[in-house]
VEXMI-218028 format. One record per residue: x, y, z of N, C-alpha, C in turn. Coordinates in steps of 0.1 Angstrom, whole numbers, padded with zeros to 4 digits, always signed. Layout:
BEGIN
XYZXYZXYZ
...
% end
This chain:
BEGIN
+0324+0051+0323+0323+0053+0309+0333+0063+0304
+0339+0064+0294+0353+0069+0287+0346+0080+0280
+0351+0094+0285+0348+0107+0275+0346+0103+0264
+0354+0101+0259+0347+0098+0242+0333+0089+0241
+0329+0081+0252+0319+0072+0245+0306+0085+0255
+0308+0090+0265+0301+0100+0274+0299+0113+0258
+0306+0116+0250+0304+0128+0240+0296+0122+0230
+0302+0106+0228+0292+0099+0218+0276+0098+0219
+0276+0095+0233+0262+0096+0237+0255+0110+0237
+0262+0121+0237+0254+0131+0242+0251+0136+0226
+0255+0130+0217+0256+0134+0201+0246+0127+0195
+0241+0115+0205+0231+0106+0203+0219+0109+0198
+0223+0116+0215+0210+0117+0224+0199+0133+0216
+0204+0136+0207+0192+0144+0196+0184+0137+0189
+0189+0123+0188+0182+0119+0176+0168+0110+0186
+0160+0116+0189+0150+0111+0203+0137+0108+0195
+0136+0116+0188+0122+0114+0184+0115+0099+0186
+0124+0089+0179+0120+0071+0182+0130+0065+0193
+0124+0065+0209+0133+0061+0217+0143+0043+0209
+0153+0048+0212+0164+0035+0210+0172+0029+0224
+0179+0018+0216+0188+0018+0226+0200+0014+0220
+0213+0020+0227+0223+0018+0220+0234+0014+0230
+0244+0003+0227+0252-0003+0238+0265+0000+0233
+0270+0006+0240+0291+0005+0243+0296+0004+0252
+0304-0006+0247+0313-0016+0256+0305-0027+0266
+0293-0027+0263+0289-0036+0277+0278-0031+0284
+0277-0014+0283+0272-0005+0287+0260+0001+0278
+0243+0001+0284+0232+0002+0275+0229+0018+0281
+0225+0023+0266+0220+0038+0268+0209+0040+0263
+0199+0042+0269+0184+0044+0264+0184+0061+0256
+0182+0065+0242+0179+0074+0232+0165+0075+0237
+0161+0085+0241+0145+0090+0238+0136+0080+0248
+0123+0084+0251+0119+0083+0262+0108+0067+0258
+0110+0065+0264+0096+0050+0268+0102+0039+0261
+0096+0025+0252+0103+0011+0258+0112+0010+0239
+0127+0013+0239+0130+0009+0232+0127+0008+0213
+0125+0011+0203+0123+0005+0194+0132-0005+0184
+0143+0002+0187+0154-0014+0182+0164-0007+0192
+0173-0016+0183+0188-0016+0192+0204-0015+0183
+0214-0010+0192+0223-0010+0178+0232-0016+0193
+0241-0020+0186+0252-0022+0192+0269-0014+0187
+0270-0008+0192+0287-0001+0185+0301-0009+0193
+0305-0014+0185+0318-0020+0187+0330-0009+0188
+0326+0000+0177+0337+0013+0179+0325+0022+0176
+0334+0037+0184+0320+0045+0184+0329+0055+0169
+0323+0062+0162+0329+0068+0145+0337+0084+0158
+0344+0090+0155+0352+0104+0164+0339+0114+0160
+0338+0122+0172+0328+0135+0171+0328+0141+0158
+0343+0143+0159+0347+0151+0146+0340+0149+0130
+0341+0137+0128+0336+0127+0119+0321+0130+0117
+0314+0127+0129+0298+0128+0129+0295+0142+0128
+0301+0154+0130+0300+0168+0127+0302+0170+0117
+0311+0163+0109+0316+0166+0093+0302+0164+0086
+0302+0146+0090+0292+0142+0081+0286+0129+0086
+0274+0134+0097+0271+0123+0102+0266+0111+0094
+0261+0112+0080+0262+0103+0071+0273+0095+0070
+0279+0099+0070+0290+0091+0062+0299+0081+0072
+0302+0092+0088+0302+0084+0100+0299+0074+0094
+0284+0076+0100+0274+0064+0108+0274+0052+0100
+0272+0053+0083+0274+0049+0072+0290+0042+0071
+0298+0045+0075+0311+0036+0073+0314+0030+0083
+0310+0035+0100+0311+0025+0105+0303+0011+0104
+0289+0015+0096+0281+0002+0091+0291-0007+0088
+0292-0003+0078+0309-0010+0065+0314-0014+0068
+0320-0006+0080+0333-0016+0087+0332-0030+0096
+0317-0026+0099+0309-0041+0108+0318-0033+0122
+0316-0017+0125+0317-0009+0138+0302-0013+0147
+0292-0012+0135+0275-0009+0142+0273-0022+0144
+0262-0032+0150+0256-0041+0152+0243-0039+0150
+0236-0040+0142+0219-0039+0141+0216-0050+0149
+0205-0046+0158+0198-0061+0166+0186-0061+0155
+0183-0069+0146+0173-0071+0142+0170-0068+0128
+0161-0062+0122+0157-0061+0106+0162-0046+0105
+0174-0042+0094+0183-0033+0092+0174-0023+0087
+0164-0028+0080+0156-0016+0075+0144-0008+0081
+0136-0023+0090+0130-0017+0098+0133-0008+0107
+0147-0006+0113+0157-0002+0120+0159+0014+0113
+0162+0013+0101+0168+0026+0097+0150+0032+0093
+0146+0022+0092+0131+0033+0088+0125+0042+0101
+0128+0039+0111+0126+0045+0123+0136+0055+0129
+0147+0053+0120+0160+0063+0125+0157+0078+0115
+0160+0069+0103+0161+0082+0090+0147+0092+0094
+0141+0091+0100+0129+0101+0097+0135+0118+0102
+0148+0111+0114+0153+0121+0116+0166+0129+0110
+0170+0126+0094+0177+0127+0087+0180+0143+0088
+0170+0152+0090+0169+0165+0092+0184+0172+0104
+0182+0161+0113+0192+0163+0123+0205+0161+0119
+0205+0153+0108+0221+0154+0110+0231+0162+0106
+0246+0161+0103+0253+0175+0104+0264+0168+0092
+0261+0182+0084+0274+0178+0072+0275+0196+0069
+0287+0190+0071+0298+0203+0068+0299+0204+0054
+0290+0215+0042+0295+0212+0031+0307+0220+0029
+0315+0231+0035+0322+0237+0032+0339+0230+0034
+0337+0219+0039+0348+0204+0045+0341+0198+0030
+0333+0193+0028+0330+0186+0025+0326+0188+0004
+0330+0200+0003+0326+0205-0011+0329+0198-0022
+0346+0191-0022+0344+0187-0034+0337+0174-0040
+0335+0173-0027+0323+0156-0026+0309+0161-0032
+0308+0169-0028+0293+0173-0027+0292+0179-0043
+0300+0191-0043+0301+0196-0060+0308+0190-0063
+0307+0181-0077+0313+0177-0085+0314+0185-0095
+0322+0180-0106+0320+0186-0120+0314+0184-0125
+0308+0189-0133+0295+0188-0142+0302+0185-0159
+0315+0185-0161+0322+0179-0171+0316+0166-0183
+0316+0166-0195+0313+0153-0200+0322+0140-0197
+0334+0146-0190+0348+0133-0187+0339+0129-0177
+0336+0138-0165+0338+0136-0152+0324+0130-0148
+0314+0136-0159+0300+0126-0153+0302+0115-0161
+0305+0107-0173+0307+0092-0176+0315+0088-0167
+0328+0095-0160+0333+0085-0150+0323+0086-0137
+0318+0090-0135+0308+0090-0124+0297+0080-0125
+0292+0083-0136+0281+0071-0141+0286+0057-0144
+0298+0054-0150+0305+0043-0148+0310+0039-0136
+0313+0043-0125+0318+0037-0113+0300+0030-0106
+0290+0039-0111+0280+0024-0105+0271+0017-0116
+0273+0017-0125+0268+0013-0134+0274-0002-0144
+0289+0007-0143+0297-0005-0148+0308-0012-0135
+0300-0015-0124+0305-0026-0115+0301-0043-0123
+0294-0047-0132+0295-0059-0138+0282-0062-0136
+0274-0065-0149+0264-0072-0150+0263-0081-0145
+0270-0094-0141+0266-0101-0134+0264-0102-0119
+0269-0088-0114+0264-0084-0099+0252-0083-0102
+0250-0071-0111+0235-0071-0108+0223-0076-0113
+0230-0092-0120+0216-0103-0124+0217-0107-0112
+0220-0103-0109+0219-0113-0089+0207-0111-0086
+0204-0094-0088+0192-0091-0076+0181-0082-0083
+0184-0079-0095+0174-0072-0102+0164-0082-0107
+0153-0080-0113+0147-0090-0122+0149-0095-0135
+0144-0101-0141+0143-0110-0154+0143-0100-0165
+0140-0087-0162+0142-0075-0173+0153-0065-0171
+0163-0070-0162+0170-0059-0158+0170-0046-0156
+0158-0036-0150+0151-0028-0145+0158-0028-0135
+0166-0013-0135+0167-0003-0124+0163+0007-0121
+0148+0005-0117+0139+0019-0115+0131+0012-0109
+0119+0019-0105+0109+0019-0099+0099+0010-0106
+0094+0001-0101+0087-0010-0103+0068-0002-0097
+0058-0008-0108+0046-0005-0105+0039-0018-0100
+0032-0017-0087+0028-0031-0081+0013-0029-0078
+0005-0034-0086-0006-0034-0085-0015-0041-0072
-0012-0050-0068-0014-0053-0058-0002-0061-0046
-0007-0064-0037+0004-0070-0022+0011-0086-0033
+0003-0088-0042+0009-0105-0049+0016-0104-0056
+0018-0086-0064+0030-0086-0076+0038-0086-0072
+0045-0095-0081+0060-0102-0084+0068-0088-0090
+0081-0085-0086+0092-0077-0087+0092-0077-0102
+0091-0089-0112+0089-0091-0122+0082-0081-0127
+0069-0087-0123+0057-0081-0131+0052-0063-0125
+0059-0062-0116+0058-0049-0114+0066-0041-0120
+0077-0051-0125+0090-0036-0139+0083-0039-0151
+0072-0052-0149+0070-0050-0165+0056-0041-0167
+0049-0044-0155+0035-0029-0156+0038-0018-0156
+0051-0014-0147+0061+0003-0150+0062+0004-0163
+0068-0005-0173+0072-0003-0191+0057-0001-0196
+0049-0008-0195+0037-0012-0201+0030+0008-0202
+0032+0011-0186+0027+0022-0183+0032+0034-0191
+0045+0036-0187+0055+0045-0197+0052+0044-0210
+0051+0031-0217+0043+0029-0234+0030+0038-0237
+0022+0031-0225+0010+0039-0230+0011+0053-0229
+0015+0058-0217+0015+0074-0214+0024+0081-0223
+0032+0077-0231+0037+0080-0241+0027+0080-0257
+0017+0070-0254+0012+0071-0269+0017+0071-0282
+0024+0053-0279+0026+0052-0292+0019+0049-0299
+0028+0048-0314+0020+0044-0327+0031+0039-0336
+0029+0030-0346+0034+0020-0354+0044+0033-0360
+0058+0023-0363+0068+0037-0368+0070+0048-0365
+0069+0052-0352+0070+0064-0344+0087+0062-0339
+0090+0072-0339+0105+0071-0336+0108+0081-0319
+0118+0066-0310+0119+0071-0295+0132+0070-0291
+0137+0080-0286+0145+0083-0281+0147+0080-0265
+0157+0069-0257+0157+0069-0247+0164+0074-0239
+0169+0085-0232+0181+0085-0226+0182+0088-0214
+0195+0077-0213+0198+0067-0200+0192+0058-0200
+0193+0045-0212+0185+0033-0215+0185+0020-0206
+0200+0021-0200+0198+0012-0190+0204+0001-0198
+0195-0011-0196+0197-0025-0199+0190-0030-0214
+0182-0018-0214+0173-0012-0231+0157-0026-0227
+0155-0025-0221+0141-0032-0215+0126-0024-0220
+0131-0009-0215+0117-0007-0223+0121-0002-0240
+0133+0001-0245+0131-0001-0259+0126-0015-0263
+0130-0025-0260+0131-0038-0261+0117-0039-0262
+0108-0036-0254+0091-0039-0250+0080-0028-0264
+0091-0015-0263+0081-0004-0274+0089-0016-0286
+0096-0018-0293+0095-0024-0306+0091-0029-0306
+0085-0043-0299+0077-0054-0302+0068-0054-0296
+0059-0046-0292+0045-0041-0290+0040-0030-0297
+0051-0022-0307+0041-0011-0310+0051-0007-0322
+0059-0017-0329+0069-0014-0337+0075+0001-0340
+0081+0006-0332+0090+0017-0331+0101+0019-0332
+0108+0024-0339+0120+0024-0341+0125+0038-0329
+0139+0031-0322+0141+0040-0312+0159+0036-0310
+0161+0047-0305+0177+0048-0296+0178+0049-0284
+0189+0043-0285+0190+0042-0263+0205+0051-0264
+0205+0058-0252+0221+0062-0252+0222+0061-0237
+0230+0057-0235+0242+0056-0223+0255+0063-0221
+0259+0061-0206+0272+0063-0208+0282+0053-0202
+0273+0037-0202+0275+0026-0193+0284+0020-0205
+0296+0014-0205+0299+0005-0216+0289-0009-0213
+0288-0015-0200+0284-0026-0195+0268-0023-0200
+0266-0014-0196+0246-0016-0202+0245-0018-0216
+0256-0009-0225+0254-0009-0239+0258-0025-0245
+0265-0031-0242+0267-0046-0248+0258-0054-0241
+0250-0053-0231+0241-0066-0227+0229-0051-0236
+0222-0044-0237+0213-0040-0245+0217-0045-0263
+0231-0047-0269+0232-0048-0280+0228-0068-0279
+0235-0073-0270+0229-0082-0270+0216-0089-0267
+0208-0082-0262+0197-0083-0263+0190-0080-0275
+0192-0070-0280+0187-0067-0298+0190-0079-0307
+0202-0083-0302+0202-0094-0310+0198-0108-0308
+0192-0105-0296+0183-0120-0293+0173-0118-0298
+0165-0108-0296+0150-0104-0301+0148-0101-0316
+0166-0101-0324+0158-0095-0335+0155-0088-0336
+0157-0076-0333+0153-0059-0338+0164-0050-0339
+0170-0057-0351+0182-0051-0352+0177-0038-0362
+0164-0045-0371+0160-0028-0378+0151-0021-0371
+0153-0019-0360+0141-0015-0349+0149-0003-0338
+0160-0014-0338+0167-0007-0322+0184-0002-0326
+0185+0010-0318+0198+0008-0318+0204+0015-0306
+0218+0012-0303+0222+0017-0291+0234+0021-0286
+0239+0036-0283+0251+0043-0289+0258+0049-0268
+0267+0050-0269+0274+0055-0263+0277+0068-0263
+0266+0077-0253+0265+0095-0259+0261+0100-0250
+0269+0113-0242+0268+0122-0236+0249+0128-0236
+0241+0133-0229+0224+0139-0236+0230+0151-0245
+0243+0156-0240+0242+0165-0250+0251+0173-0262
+0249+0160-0263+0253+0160-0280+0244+0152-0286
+0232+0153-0281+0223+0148-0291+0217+0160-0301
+0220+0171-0297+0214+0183-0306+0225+0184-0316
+0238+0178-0317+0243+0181-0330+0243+0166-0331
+0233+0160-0332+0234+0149-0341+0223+0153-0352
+0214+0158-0349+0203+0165-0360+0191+0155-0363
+0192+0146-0350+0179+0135-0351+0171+0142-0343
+0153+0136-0346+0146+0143-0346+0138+0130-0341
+0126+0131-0330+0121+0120-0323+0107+0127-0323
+0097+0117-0324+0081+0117-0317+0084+0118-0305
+0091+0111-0300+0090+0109-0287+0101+0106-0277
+0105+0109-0266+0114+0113-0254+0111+0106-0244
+0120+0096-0240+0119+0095-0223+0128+0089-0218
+0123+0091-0206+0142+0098-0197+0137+0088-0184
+0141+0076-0179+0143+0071-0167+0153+0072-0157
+0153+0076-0147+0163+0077-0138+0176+0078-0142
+0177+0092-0151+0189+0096-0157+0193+0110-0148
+0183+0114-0148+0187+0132-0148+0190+0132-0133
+0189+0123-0127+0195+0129-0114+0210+0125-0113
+0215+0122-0125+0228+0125-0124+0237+0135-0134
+0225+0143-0140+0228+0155-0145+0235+0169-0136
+0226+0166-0123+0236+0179-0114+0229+0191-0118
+0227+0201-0104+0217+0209-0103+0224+0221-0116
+0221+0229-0119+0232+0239-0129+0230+0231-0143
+0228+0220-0148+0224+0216-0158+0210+0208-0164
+0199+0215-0156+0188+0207-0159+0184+0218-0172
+0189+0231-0173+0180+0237-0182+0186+0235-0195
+0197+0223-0196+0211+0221-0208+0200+0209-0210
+0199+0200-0199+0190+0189-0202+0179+0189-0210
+0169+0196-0204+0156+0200-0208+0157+0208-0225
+0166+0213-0226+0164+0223-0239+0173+0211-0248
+0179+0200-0241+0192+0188-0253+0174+0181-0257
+0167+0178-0250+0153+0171-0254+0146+0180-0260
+0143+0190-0259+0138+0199-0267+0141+0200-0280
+0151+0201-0279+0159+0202-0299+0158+0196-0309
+0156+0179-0297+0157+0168-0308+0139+0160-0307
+0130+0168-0302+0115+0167-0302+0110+0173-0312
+0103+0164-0317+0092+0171-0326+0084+0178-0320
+0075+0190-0326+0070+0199-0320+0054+0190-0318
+0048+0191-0304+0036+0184-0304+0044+0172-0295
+0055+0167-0295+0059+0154-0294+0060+0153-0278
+0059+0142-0273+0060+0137-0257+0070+0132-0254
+0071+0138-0240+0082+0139-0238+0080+0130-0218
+0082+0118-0215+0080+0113-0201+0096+0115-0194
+0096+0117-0183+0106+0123-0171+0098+0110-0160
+0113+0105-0162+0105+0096-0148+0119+0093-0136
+0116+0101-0127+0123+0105-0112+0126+0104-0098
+0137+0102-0094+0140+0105-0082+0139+0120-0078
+0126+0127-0074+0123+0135-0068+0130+0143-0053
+0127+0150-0045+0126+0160-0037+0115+0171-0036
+0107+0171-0021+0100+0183-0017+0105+0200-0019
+0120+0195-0019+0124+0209-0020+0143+0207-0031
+0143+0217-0027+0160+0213-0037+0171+0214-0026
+0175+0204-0020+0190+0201-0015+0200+0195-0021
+0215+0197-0020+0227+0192-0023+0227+0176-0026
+0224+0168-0012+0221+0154-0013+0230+0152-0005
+0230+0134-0001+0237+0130+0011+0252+0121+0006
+0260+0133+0020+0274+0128+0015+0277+0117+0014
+0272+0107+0024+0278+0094+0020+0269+0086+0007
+0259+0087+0000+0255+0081-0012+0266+0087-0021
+0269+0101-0021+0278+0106-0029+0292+0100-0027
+0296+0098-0016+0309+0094-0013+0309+0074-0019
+0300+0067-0019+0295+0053-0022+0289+0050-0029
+0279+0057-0037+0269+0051-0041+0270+0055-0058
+0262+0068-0054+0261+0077-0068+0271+0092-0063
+0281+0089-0073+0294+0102-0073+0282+0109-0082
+0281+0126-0073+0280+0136-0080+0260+0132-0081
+0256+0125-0078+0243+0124-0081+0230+0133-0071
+0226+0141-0075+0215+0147-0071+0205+0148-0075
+0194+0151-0064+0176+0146-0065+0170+0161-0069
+0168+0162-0078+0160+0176-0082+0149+0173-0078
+0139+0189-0074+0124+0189-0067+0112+0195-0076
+0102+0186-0075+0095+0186-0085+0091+0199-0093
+0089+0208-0084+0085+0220-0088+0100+0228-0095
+0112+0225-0095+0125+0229-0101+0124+0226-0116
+0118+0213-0118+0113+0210-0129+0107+0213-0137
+0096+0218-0130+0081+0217-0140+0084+0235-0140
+0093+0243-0133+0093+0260-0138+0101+0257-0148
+0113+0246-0148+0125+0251-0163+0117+0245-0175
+0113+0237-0172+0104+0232-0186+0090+0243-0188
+0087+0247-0180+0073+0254-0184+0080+0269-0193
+0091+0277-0185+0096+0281-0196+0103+0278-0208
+0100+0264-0211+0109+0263-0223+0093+0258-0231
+0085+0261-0226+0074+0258-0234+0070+0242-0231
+0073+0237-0225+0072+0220-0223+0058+0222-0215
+0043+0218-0219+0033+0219-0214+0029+0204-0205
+0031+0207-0188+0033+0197-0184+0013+0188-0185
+0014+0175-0189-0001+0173-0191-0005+0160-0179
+0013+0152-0174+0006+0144-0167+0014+0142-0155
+0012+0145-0135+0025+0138-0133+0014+0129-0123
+0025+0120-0120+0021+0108-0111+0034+0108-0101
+0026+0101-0087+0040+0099-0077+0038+0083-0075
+0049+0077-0077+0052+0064-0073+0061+0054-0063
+0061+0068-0055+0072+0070-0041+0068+0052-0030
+0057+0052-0028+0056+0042-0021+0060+0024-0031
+0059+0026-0045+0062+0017-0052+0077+0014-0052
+0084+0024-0046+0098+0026-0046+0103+0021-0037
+0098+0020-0028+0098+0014-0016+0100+0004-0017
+0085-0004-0021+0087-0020-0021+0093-0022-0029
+0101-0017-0047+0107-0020-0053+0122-0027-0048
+0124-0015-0038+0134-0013-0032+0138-0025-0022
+0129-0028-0017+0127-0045-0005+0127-0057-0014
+0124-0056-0027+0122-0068-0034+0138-0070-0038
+0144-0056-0043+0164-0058-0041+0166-0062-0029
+0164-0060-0021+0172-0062-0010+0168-0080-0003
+0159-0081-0008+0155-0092-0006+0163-0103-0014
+0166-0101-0028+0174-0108-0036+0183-0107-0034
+0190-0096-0030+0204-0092-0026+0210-0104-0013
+0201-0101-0003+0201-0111+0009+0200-0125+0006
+0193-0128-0008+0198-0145-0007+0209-0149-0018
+0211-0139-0019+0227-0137-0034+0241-0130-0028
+0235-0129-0013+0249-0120-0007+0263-0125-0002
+0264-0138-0002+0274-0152-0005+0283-0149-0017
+0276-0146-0026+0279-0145-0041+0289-0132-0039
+0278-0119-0035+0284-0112-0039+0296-0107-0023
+0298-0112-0017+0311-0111-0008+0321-0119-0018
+0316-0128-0025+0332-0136-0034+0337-0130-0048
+0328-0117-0050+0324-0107-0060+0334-0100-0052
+0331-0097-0043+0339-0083-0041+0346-0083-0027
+0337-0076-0018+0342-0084-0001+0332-0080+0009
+0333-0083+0019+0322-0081+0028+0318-0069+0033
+0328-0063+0029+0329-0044+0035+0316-0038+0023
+0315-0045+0010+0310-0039-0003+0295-0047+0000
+0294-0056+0003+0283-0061+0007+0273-0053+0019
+0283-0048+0026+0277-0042+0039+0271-0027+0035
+0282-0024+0025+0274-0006+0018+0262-0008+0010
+0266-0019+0006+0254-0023-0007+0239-0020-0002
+0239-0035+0011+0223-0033+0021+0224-0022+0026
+0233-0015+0030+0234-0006+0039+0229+0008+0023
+0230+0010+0015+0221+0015+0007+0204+0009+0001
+0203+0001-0002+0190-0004-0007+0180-0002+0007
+0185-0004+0021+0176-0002+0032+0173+0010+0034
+0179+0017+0036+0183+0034+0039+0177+0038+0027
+0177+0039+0012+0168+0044+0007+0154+0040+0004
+0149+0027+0008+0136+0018+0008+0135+0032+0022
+0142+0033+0032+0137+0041+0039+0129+0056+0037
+0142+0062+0033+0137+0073+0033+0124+0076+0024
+0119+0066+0011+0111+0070+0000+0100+0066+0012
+0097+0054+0021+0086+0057+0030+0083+0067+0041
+0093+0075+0047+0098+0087+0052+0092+0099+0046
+0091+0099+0032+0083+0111+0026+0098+0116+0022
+0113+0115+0023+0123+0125+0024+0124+0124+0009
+0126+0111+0001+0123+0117-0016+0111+0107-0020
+0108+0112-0032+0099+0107-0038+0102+0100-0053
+0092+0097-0061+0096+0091-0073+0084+0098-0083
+0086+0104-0093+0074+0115-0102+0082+0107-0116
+0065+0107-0122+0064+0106-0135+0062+0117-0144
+0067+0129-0148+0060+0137-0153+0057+0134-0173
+0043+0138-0175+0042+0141-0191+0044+0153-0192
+0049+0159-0203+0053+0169-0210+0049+0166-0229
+0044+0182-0233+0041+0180-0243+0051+0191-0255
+0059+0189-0260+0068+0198-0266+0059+0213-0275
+0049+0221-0268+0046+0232-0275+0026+0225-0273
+0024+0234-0276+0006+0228-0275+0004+0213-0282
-0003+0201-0284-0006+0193-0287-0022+0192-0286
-0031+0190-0291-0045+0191-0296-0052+0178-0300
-0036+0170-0301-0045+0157-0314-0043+0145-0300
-0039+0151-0290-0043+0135-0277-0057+0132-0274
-0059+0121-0274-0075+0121-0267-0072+0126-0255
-0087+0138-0249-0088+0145-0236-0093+0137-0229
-0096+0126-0225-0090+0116-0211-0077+0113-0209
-0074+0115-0194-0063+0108-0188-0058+0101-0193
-0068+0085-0192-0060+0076-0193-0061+0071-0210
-0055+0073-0221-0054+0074-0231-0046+0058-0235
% end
């Protein structure tokens, strides 16, 4: 065996906790003790150097390159690997300006546009019928990917508590699905803002399928500049935005919703969590989401508690994330033809190689998914049951 593949192995050989097995050149090396749980194959092994920098991103690009060989189901594979994500080694001080980004209004729209505005019709491929990128609620083992983003909306309505003519603010609206569901369930007049060009014209077009042109509308806007716009909302909610706000500006976040809340008014946070507060992984940052990090729940609920935001509800929907996350990947895998002629096979291979790896880690416990309620200053007039 060749020094380099003898260093590769011994760089392995930490990650034991789930014995593996892994082959180079011809040659099988048993990881960790007793009968195997999958298998990899490496065609090229990624340089030490590399996996010391940022074993992420390694191990992650040799995926890409079609270096690794999964023997078998890629996720059941990484769900057994990632538990040991603890172990691996990223140099942030190599690795800083990946890791810190700017926190700039240029530099997070271009951030947010590089995965956002890759083209709507990539992602009618694999999302559902409502174009929902978030966390889906599945009531039972039979819900449909569908019906699980449309009981997520349904839920966020209620726990919001609306009412006829109440005015909502969404930001980071997405595809505008649940504005789309509050006007014509509960006639509300609301705003979506983005920083997606691609979300904002399939949401305008959608307003104009539905008809709620005096209902809806949908603007191209940084969160903060919404305090010098001087609009004033019942009601706030934020889907899977702020984790690309960046740690240093959640208390800019929290007080840009504050401003434009009526006092009493509700306010839903609904998240990509963390147990604790880390940087995040180089290679999502380097592929996936530029600059994007997972704030921890309790980081949250102290900057809001000082700003008076009385938190009244949170829920975790970490394991819903999961399966949400297998129902893309599942679509993905019978649309993945498509999208190699979309783009190329290297971008197809990051793609699964993200949707598995994070289906992983949310069963891993490593992040989670929180719904928090917040009430802008005391509120008195909710009914005191829960479920309201």
């Amino acid at each position: 065996m060749q020094l380099v593949d003898k260093e590769f192995v011994k760089f392995m050989s930490k990650f034991d906790a789930c014995p593996f097995k892994i082959t180079l050149g011809g040659e099988e090396h048993l990881i960790g003790e007793g009968e195997p749980a999958f298998s990899v194959i490496f065609h090229k092994t990624p340089p030490i150097s590399e996996l010391m920098t940022s074993t992420s991103i390694a191990l992650g690009e040799a995926y890409m390159n079609g270096d690794i060989e999964i023997e078998g189901d890629l996720y059941e594979t990484l769900n057994l690997f990632l538990g040991q994500l603890g172990k691996f080694s990223t140099n942030q001080k190599k690795l800083k300006k990946l890791i810190f980004t700017s926190k700039s209004k240029s530099n997070q729209k271009k951030e947010v546009s590089s995965h956002y505005d890759i083209g709507n019709d990539f992602y009618k491929l694999w999302l559902d019928e409502t174009l929902s990128y978030s966390c889906g609620y599945f009531e039972n083992e039979n819900t449909t990917l569908y019906e699980a983003q449309c009981k997520k909306t349904d839920r966020i309505l209620q726990k919001l508590y609306l009412k006829e003519d109440m005015t909502l603010c969404d930001i980071g609206c997405g595809w505008g699905f649940l504005l789309i569901e509050a006007a014509k369930k509960y006639k509300i007049h609301g705003l979506g803002i983005t920083l997606s060009s691609e979300q904002k014209a399939k949401f305008e077009e959608r307003i104009a399928q539905e008809h709620l042109e005096d209902y809806l509308e949908v603007k191209l806007m940084d969160y903060r500049d919404l305090p010098a716009s001087g609009l004033k909302f019942d009601r706030v909610v934020s889907v899977g935005m702020i984790e690309h706000v960046g740690r240093g500006n959640y208390e800019e976040f929290l007080n840009s919703v504050k401003q434009i809340l009526k006092p009493g008014g509700l306010f839903l946070l609904h998240y990509i969590s963390a147990l604790k507060e880390y940087p995040g992984d180089a290679w999502v940052k380097k592929y996936i989401f530029p600059g994007g990090v997972i704030p921890s729940l309790r980081e949250i609920i102290h900057i809001a508690s000082e700003m008076r935001f009385y938190t009244i509800d949170v829920e975790s929907l970490r394991r819903h994330y999961n399966k949400t996350l297998l129902c893309w990947n599942k679509n993905f895998q019978e649309h993945r033809s498509e999208v190699v002629k979309m783009f190329d096979e290297r971008f197809a291979r990051m793609w699964e190689m993200y949707l598995c790896a994070c289906a992983a880690t949310f069963m891993n416990g490593i992040i989670d998914l929180h719904q928090i309620v917040f009430t802008n200053d005391v509120n008195n007039d909710l009914p005191m049951t829960r479920w309201y």
